[in-house]
C-alpha positions in Angstrom: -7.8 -12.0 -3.4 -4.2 -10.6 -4.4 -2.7 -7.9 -2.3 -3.4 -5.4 -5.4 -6.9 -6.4 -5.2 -6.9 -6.0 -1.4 -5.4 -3.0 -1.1 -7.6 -1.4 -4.1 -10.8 -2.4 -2.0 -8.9 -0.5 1.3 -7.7 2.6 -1.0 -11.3 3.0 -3.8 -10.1 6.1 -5.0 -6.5 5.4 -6.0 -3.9 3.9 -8.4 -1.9 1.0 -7.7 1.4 -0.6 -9.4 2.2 -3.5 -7.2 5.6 -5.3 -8.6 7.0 -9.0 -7.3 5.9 -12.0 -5.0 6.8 -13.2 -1.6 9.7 -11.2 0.2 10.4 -8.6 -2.6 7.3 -6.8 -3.6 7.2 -3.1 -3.7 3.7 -0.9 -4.1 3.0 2.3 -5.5 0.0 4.3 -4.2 -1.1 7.4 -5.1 -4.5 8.4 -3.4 -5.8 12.0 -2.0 -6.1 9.9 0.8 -2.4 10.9 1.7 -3.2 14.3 1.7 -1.6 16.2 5.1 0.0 13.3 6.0 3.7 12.9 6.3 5.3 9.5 4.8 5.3 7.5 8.2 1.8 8.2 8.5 1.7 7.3 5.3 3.2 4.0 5.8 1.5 3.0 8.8 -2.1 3.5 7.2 -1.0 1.0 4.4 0.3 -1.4 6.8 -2.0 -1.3 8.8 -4.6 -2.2 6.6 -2.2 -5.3 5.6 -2.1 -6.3 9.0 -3.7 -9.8 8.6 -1.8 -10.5 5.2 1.6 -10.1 7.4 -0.1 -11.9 10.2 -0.7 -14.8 8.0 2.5 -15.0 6.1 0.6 -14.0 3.1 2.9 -11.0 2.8 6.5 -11.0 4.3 8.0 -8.0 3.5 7.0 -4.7 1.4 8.3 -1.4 -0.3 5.8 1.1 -0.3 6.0 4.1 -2.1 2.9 6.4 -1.3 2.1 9.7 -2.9 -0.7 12.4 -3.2 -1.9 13.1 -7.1 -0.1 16.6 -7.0 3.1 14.5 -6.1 3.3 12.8 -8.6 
């Protein structure tokens, strides 16, 4: 399963743009999910649910730019 994929099944009810491979990918999320919760909170949701893709080397590094609907 692609990290798009994965993080689609973590985050049902949101949109996702995820752009490059290996060491330069960046993600865009937008989900209600993110709704009363600042960006680091933000941020450690989504990495934490990529936990095991870092831990196997799957994913190396990431840009993640989450948002709300009404942010965007």
């Amino acid at each position: 399963m692609n990290i798009a994929s994965y993080l689609q099944s973590q985050f049902p009810d949101s949109e996702i743009s995820f752009f490059g491979e290996d060491c330069r990918s960046k993600v865009l999320i937008i989900s209600s999910q993110f709704e009363g919760l600042n960006t680091l909170d933000r941020h450690r949701l989504i990495m934490s649910s990529l936990k095991e893709k870092f831990q196997s080397g799957e994913l190396h590094a990431l840009s993640i730019d989450a948002k709300t609907p009404t942010e965007v």
